[in-house]
N, C-alpha and C positions, 0 to 999 in steps of 0.2 A: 184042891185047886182045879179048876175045869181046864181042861185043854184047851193050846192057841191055837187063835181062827186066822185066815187068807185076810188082805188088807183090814187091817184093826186100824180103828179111825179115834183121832185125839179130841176128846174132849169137842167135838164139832169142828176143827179147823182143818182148811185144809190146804194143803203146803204143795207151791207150786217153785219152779227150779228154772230161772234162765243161766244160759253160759255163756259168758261173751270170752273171743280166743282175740288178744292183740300181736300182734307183729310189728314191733317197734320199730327195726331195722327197715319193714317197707312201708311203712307211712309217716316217719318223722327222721329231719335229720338237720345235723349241727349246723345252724347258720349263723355267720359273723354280720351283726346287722350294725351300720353306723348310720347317726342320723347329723347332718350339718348343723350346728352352732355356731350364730353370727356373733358376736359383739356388737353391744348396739353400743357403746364407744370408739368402736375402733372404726380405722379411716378407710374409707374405699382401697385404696391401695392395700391397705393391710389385711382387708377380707379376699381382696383379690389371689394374694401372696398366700393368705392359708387356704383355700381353695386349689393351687399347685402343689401348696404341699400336703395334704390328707389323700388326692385323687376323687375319683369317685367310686360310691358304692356300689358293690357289686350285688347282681340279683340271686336270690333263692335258685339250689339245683333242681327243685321240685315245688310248683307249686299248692300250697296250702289247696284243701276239700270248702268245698261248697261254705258248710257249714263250720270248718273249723278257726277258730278263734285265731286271729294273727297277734302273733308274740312280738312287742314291741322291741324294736332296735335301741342299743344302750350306745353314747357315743362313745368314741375312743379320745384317750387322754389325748393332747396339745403336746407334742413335739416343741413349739418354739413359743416363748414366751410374749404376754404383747408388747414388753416393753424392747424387744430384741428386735421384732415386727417394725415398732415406729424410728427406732436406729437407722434399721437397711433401709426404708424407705425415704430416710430424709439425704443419706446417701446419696443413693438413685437421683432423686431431684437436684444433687447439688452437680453431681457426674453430667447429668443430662444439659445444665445450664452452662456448664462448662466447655461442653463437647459444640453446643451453639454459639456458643462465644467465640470459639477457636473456628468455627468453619464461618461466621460472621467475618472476622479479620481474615484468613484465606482466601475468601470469594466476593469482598464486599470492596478489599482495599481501593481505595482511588488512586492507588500508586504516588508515585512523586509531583508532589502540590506544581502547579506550573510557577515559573518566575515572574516573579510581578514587573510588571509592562516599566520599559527604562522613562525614563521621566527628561529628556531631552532639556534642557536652563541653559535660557540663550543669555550671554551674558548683558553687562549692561552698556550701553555706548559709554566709551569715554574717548575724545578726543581732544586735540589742542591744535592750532594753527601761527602760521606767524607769517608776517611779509616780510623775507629775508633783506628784499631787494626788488624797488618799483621806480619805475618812468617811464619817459617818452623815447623810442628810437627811433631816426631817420627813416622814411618811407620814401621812396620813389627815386626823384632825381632832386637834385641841389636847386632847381629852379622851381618846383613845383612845392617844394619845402610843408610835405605833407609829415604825419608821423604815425606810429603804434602806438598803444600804453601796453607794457607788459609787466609782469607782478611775476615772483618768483614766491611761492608759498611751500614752506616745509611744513608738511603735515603729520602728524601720528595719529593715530585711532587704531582702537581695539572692538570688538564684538559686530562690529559691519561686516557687511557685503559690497555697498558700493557708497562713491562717495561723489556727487554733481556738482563742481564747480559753474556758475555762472558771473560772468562779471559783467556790467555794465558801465557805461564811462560816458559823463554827459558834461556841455559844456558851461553848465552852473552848478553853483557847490550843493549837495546834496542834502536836505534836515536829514539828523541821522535821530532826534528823541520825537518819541508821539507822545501828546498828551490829552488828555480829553476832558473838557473844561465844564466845571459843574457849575450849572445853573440851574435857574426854572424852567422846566420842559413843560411841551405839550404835544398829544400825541406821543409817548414814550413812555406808555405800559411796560414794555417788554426792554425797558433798558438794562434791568442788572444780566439776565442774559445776552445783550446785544455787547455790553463792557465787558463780560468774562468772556463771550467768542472773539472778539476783537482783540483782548490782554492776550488770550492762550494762542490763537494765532501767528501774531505777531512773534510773540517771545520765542514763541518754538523756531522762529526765521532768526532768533539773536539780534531782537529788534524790541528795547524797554517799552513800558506804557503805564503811564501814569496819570493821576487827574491832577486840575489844576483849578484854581480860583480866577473871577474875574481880576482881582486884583493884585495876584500871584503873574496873569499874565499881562497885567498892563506894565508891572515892574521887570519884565521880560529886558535883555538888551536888545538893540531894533537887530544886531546881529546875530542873534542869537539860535536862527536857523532853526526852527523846530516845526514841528507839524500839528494843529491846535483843530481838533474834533470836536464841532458846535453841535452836540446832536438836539438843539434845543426846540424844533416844530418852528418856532417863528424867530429872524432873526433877532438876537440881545439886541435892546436900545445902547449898550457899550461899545456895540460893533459900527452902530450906524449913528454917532453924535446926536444921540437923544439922550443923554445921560446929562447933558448940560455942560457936557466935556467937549472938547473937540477930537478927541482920539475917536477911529471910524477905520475900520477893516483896510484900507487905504495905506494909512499911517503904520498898522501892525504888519503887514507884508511887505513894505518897501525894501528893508533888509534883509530879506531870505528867507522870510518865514511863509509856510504854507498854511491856509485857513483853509478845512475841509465843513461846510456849512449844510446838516441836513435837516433841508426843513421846508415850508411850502414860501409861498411867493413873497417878495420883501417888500410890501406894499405895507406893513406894518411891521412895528419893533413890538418887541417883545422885553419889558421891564422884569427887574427883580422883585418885586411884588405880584407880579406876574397879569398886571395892566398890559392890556395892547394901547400901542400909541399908531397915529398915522403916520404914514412917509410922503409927503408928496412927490410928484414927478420932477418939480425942480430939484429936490434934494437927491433922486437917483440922481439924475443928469451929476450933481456934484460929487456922487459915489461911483461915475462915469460907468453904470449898465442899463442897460434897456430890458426891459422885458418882454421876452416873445413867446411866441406857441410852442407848447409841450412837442418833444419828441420821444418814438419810442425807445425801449434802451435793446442793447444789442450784445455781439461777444458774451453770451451766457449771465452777462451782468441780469440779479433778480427783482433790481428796482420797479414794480407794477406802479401802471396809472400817474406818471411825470403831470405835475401839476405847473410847469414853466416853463421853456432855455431863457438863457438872457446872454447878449453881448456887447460888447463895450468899444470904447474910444482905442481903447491897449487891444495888444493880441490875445485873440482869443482863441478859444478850441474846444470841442467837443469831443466827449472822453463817453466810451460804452455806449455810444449813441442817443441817450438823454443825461447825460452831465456835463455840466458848461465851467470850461476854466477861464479865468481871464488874469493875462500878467500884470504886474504892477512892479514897476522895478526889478530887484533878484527875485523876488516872492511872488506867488500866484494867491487867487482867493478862486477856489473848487465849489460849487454852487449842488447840492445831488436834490432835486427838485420833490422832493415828496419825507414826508413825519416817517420814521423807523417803523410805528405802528402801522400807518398806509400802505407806504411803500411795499412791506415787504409782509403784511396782510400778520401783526403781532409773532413774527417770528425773528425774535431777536438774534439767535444764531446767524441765522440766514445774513441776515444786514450784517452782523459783526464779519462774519466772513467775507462778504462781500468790500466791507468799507475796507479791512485788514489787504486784499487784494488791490484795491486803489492807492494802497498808501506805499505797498508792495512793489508795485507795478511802472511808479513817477511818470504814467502816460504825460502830465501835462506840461515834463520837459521836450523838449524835440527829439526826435527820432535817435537813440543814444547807439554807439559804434557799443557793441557787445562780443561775446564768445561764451561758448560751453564746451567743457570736459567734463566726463563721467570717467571715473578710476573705478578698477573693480579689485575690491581687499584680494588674499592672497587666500591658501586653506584652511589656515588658522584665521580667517576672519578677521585681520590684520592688514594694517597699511604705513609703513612708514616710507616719506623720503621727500622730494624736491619737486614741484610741477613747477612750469611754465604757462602761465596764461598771459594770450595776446588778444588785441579788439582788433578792430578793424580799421581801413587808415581812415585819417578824418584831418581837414586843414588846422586846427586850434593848436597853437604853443602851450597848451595847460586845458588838461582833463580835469574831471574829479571820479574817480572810480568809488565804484559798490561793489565788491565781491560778494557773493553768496554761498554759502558752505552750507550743503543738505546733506546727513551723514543719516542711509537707511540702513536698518539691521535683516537680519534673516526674516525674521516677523513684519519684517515691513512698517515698522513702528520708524518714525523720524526724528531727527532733531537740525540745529541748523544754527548758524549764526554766520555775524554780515561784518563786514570788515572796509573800512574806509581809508582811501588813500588822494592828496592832492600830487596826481602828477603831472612833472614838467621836464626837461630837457638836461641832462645831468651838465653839460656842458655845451659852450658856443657852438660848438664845432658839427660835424655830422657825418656819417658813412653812408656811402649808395652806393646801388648795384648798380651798373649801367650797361650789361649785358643781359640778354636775356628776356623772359618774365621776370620783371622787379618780383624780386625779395622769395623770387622759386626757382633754384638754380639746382640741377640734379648733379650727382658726383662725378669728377672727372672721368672717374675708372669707366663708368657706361658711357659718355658723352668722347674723351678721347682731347674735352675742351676745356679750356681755363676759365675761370670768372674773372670780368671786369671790376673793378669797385673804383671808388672814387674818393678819396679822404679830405674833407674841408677841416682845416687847421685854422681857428679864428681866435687866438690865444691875444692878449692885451700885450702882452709882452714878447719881441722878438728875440726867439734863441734856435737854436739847431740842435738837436735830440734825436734817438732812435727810439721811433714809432710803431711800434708792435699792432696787429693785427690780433688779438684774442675772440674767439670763439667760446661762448657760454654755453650747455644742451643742461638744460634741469639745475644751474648751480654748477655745474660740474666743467673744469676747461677741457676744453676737447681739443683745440686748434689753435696755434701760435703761429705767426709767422711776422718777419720783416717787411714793412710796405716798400723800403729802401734798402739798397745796401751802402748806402751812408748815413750820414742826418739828414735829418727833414728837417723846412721852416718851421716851427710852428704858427706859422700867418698865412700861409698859402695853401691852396688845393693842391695833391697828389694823384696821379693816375697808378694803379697797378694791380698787376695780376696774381688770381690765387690759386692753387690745385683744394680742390672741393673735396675735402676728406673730412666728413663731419658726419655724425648718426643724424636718422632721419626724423625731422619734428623742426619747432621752432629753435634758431640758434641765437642765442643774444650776442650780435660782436661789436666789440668796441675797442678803440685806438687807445692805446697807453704805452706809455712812457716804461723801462725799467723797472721804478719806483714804484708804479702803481697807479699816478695820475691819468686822469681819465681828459680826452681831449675830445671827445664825439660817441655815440651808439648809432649804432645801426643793428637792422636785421637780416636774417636767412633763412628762409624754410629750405630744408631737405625733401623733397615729397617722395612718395610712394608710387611703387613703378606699376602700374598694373596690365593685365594683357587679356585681355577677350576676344573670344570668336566672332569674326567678324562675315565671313564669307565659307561655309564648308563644301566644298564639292569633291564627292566620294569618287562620281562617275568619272571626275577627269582627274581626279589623285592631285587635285590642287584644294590647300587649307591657307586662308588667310587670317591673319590675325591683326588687333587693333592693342595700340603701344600704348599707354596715357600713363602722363602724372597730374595730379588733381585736375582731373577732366579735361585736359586739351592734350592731343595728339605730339610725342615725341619722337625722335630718334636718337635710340638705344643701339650701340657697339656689342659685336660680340656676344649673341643670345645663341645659348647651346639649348637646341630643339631634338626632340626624338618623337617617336611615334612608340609607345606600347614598350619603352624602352629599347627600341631599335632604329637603325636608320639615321643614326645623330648626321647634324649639321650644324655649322654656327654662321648664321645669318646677324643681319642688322636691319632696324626697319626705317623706312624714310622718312621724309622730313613729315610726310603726312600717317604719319605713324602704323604706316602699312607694315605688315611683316610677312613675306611668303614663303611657305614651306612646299615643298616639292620632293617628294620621298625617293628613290628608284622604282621603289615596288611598291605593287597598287596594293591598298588594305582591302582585306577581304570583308564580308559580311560581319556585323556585332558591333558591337560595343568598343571603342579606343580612347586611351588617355594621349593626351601629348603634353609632352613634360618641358619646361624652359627653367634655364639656369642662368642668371643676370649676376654675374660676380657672386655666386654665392648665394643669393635668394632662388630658392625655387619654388617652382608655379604649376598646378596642375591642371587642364584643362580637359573635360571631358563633352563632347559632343555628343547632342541625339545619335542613335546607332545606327549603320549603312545598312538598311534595305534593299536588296535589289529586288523593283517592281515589274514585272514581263506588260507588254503589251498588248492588250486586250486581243487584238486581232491574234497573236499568238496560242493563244486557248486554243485544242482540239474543238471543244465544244461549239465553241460562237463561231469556229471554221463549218460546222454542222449547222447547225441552228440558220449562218446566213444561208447554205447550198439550199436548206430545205423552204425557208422564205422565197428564193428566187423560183424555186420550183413553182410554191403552188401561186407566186403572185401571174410567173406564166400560164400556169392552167387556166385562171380565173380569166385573164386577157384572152385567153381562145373562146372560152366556153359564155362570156358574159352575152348577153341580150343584146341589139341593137337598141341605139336612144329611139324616140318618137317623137319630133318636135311640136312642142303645144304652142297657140296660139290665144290672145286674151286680148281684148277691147277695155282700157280705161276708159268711165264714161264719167265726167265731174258730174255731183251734184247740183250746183246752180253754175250758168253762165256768168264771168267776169261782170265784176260792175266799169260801169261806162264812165270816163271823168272826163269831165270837161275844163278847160282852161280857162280860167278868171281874171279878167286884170283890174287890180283895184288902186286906186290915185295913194301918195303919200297921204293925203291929211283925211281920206278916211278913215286911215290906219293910227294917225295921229289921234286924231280926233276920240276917237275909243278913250283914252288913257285919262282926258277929263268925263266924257260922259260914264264912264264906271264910276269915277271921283263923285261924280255928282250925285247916283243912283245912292252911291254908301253915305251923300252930305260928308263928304271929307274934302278938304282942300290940299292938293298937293303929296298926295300919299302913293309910293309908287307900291305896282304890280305885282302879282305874281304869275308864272306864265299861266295857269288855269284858268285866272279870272280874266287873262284877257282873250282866251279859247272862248269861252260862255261869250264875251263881248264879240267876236265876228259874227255869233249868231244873230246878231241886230244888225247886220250885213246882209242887202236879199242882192239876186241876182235872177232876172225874168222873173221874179215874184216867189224866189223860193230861197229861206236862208244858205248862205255862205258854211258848208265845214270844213274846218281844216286840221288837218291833222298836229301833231306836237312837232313833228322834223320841219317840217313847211312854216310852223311859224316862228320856230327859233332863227330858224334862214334867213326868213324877212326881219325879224327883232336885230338879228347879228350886221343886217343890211343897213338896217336904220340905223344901227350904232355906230359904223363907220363912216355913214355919210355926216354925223353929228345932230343927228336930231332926238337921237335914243342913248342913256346912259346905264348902267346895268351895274349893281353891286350887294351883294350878300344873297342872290339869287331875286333879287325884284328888280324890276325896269320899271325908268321913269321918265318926264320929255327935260333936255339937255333947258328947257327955258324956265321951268321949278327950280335949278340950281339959282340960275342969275335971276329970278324972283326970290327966292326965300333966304338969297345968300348964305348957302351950307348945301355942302358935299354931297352927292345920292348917296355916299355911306351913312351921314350923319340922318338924313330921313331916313334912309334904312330901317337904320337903329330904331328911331322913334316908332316907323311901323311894328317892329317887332314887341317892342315894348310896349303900345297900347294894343297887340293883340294879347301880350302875358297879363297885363289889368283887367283886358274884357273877361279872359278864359278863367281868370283865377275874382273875381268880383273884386276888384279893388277899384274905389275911386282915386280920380285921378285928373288932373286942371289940364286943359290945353299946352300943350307943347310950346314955350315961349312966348307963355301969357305973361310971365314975371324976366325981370333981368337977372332975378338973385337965383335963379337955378331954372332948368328946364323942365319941372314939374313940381306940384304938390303933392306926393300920393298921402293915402288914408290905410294903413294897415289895422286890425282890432284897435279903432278911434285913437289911433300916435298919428300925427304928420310926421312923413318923412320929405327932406328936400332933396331930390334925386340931378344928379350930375352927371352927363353922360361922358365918359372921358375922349375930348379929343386932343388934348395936348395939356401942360404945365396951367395953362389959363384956369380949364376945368377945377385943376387942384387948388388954384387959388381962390378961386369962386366957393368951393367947399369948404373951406377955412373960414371963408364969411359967415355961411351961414352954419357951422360947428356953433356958434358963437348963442344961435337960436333955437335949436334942438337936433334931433340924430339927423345925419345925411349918408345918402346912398351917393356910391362912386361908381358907374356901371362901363363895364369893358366889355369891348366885342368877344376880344374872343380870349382863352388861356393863357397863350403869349404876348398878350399885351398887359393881360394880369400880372404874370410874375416880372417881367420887366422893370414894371411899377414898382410891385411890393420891395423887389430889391435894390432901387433905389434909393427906399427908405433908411438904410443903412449910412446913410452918410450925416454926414457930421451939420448940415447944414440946419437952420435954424427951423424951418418951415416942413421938413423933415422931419426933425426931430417931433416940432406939433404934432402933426399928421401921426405918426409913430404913438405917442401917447394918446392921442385921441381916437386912433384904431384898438389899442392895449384897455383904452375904458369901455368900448362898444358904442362910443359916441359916433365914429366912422365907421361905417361897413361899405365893404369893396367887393364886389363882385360880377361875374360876368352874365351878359344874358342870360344865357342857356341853363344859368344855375340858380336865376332868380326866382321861377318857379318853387323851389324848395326852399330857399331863404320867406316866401310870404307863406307859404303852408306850415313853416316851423313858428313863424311869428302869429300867425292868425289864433 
């Protein structure tokens, strides 16, 4: 075998050797790698919630090489399950919703609800009324034989405040039922409203209202005293004897009844079929009214546009200034001149109201003796007990009263009812005061005097009894005493005296017997003492004061007076109800009461308060003010300027004109007054002073017109008329020899000149003046003749009656006062009157004055 060789080589390869050396420890080390898993089921809260609880992953203590491979993170297991997860979260949301709910109620409360607002329910009126006790009691003196009506009324009511008695007392018996009478109307749209204002009106006064048939009221008794509301537009042919009856408004109020008729003028009836029929003027004359010109209405009354008045033979009266009453016996018939619809422009309230106040009201009895009392409820809105109501005196033995009872509540809501009573004289007999103020006698205690009365005992039967003197106040006896201290006749008058110890108001006293019989009434007021300032004077510490009981000055005994509570005195005031107080010590500055005590009543009186004013000159100031005026008005008087006296030449513009003196004879003066007449072709027409100015200028003098001034010729005009050659009236002058030629008055030419100047000025034809016998002209207004008449006396008028006969005539008057003169004449009963009257009422006659004729052809033309 051959020996081995240095590097011996295999088979051609050849073998190369790398070493690689690692170090574990410093290039690789244990890391916990976690990676997040969501649930894609689970709820935001719940991923939220494992996210707290896993943390987060922490990073590698050594970052991985360039190139080396990053070992993926493995997660780590789930501590909480998901369903553990969706538990605690539904928790959470109910804790959360709760914990809002609780600080919702904490912080949200509205605390304690308020109380609902008190609801205040006035209750509802109830009351009752009664006339305990009503008549007439003696007023005045036994000769004058006047009286009172008085009414004792015990009242209850509940839920008022105050309750108004009013009573009136009239000397014809009073309808106490209204009814309103259905027929055929015209003009009376607005009727079912004008009958439910009227019904609810009325009723709420306790005053019925019902309808009625024509035939319901012709079976009426004629006494039956009711109130019958026509509201038919024109009047019924059943009221005016067109029905073929003889029954006529006339016949239906002779008894008592009242017929209230609204509707337009009664120149026609008005049928159940509802035909008009005419009425002639003889048939008013038999229904005894006239028809006259509209007047307006007045008193708030809302009657518009009166289409009538009328008045009659009987007494008549105007009521609200366009509504005409006229009597007929006990009964009146009420006339309201215009349709419900017209009248009161379709507001049927309005008229029901209105008619409800006329029927209210009984204007078209005579002036009724009345009274008012208003009572006011107590705290409970309650009233019970006794009033007295008295009228006032009035000569009539027999009243008929209407009380009226208005019961308001808190709310002002009303109710009311009327209460009727016939009073008379309980007995023959009578009591009077005869001291005094009749029937106002104040208490002895303050007067110190007794009352006179006087007892008339008129009994049919003579006997001797003990006669008591009683005193009524409310119902209630206040005062007893004996008129004698024996018997009395009962046939004879008694004189005697009483101590006036009675409450203050109306007292009802009457004469009776033991028993109880009543032998005469009489009354007494107690008045009310009242005391005012009358006189204050601080500066001389004198205060006078004024005494009255119902307004006329008395004297009062014994009035305990103080100042500010000091100072007392007790004085009396005199007969002219002086009262003077005189303190020791003077009141100082401010404000003082002074206090009076009259038996008991005391009075406080407080005065403006005592200023003391200095006088001006006492001011430092104005003491300054004048020293420094005196100063400088003396500087000024040293220091002023001397005057300069000026001198000035007035020099006129033209010298005076020169006049010379004219003497001109009577009858060229005269003369004038035809030759003007002649220039116009007038005969007899007298002057006016300007035209006979222009006429001297046809007067020359050395060849140069005459002027004369307006003083200088009224001189001579006033010359000439007192020598009687010149007459002068309505401002025209004429010669005194045109009278006794044209036989009439220089008024009556007057007139006429005036009157053919209103024809020239205004284009009217017109015939010469006393061309004809049958009137003093013919005029021509748009082609009518009129026969014109100038009024100088009754002749005129009968002249105008002629020719009425022919066609229209004019009556013409100088002046306003000779108009109304006239026209009121036509009121009399006379027969030619009465023509005249209807024949003015057709437009057949028109009447008017000069002055206003101009407008009478302008409205005609």
């Amino acid at each position: 075998m051959a020996p081995s060789q240095k590097n011996p080589k295999f088979f051609g390869f050849r073998i190369s050797r790398k070493v690689y050396n690692f170090d574990v420890r410093s290039y690789f080390s244990h890391v916990r790698g976690y990676k997040q898993i969501k649930n894609a089921n689970a709820s935001p809260l719940e991923n939220m919630l494992a996210s707290f609880r896993h943390g987060k992953s922490k990073a590698a203590a050594a970052a991985p090489g360039k190139n080396q491979p990053r070992v993926p993170a493995k997660p780590a297991p789930s501590l909480l399950s998901n369903k553990f997860v969706r538990i605690l979260g539904i928790a959470f949301l109910i804790a959360v919703m709760l914990l809002g709910a609780l600080a919702y109620v904490l912080f949200n409360s509205p605390g304690t609800p308020p109380a609902p607002p008190k609801v205040q329910v006035t209750p509802d009126l109830v009351f009752s009324s009664q006339m305990q006790e009503y008549g007439l009691a003696s007023f005045g003196t036994d000769v004058e034989k006047k009286s009172v009506a008085y009414a004792m009324l015990h009242l209850t009511a509940s839920g008022i405040s105050n309750i108004t008695i009013t009573g009136d007392f009239y000397p014809i018996e009073i309808p106490r039922h209204v009814y309103v009478l259905r027929s055929f109307r015209v003009g009376a749209d607005s009727f079912r409203e004008f009958y439910a204002s009227l019904k609810s009106t009325l009723e709420a006064k306790g005053m019925p209202v019902d309808e009625i048939t024509l035939n319901q009221f012709k079976l009426l008794p004629k006494n039956s005293r009711a109130i019958i509301i026509v509201p038919s537009g024109k009047l019924p042919a059943a009221l005016a004897a067109r029905d073929g009856s003889s029954f006529d408004y006339v016949n239906a109020t002779q008894g008592g009844s009242v017929l209230i008729y609204i509707g337009l003028r009664p120149d026609k009836a008005l049928s159940e079929e509802g035909n008009l029929l005419s009425i002639a003027p003889e048939e008013l004359i038999k229904l005894k009214i006239t028809v006259a010109e509209p007047k307006a209405s007045t008193e708030g009354f809302g009657l518009k546009d009166a289409d009538y008045s009328v008045f009659g033979q009987n007494p008549t009266k105007t009521l609200y200034g366009s509504v005409s009453s006229i009597q007929y016996g006990a009964g009146f018939m009420i006339f309201v001149p215009q349709t419900i619809d017209s009248g009161w422009q379709k507001n049927g309230t309005a008229a029901g109201q209105d008619i409800a106040r006329l029927v209210d009201e009984v204007q078209w009895q005579s002036a009724p003796a009345s009274s008012e009392v208003t009572l006011q409820a107590n705290g409970s809105n309650e009233f019970s007990g006794t009033v007295t109501v008295l009228s006032q005196e009035f000569p009539t033995a027999t009243s008929y009263g209407k009380i009226s009872l208005t019961y308001t509540d808190a709310r002002n809501r009303t109710k009311g009812e009327v209460l009727y009573g016939t009073f008379t004289q309980p007995a023959a007999g009578g009591l009077f005061v005869t001291t005094g103020t009749p029937q106002s006698i104040l208490p002895t205690a303050l007067t110190g005097e007794f009352a006179s009365l006087k007892a008339v005992l008129a009994e049919k039967n003579e006997s001797y009894q003990d006669v008591y003197v009683v005193a009524f106040n409310n119902g209630q006896e206040v005062f007893r005493q004996k008129i004698s201290e024996g018997k009395v006749l009962t046939q004879a008058p008694t004189n005697f005296d009483i101590d006036v110890n009675m409450p203050k108001g109306p007292n009802i006293l009457k004469l009776m017997n033991s028993s109880g019989y009543i032998f005469g009434v009489g009354y007494l007021k107690v008045p009310d003492v009242q005391i005012a300032a009358s006189a204050i004077a601080y500066h001389v510490n004198t205060y006078i004061f004024l005494v009255t009981a119902d307004s006329r000055p008395v004297s009062v005994k014994n009035i305990v007076v103080n100042a500010d509570g000091e100072q007392e005195m007790t004085l009396s005031s005199d007969n002219d109800g002086k009262l003077t107080y005189k303190p020791a010590k003077q009141l100082g500055e401010g404000s003082h009461e002074f206090n009076f005590d009259i038996s008991g009543m005391k009075l406080t009186i407080t005065p403006a308060p005592y200023t003391v004013v200095k006088a001006v000159y006492e001011n430092p100031l104005v003491i300054f003010m004048g020293m420094l005026a005196v100063v400088i008005f003396g500087a000024a008087g040293l220091l002023r300027r001397p005057e300069v006296e000026s001198f000035g030449l007035d020099v006129p513009d033209f010298p005076p004109l020169s006049k010379i003196k004219v003497s001109v004879s009577h009858n060229q003066v005269l003369s004038l007054f035809d030759q003007i007449n002649k220039e116009y072709r007038w005969a007899e027409v007298p002057l006016k002073l300007s035209e006979l100015k222009k006429g001297f200028n046809k007067l020359s003098y050395q060849g140069k017109p005459i002027l004369i001034g307006d003083y200088n010729l009224e001189r001579l005009l006033e010359q000439l008329e007192k020598e009687g050659y010149v007459s002068k009236d309505l401002d025209y002058y004429g010669l005194k020899q045109w009278e006794r030629d044209s036989k009439k008055t220089m008024r009556m030419l007057a007139l006429q000149r005036q009157l053919r100047d209103v024809f020239i000025n205004n284009v009217v034809r017109f015939t010469k003046f006393n061309e004809t016998e049958e009137c003093d002209s013919l005029i021509t207004i748009d082609n009518e003749n009129y026969y014109l008449h100038i009024f100088d006396g009754m002749a005129a008028a009968s002249k105008a009656l002629a020719t009425l006969q022919k066609g229209r005539t004019l009556l013409i008057f100088s002046n306003d006062a000779e108009y109304e003169k006239f026209t009121n004449s036509l009121n009399s009963t006379s027969r030619s009157f009465i023509l005249l009257r209807m024949f003015a009422d057709d437009g057949m006659l028109i009447m008017t004055t000069v002055n206003n004729l101009p407008k009478l052809i302008k409205k005609r033309k």
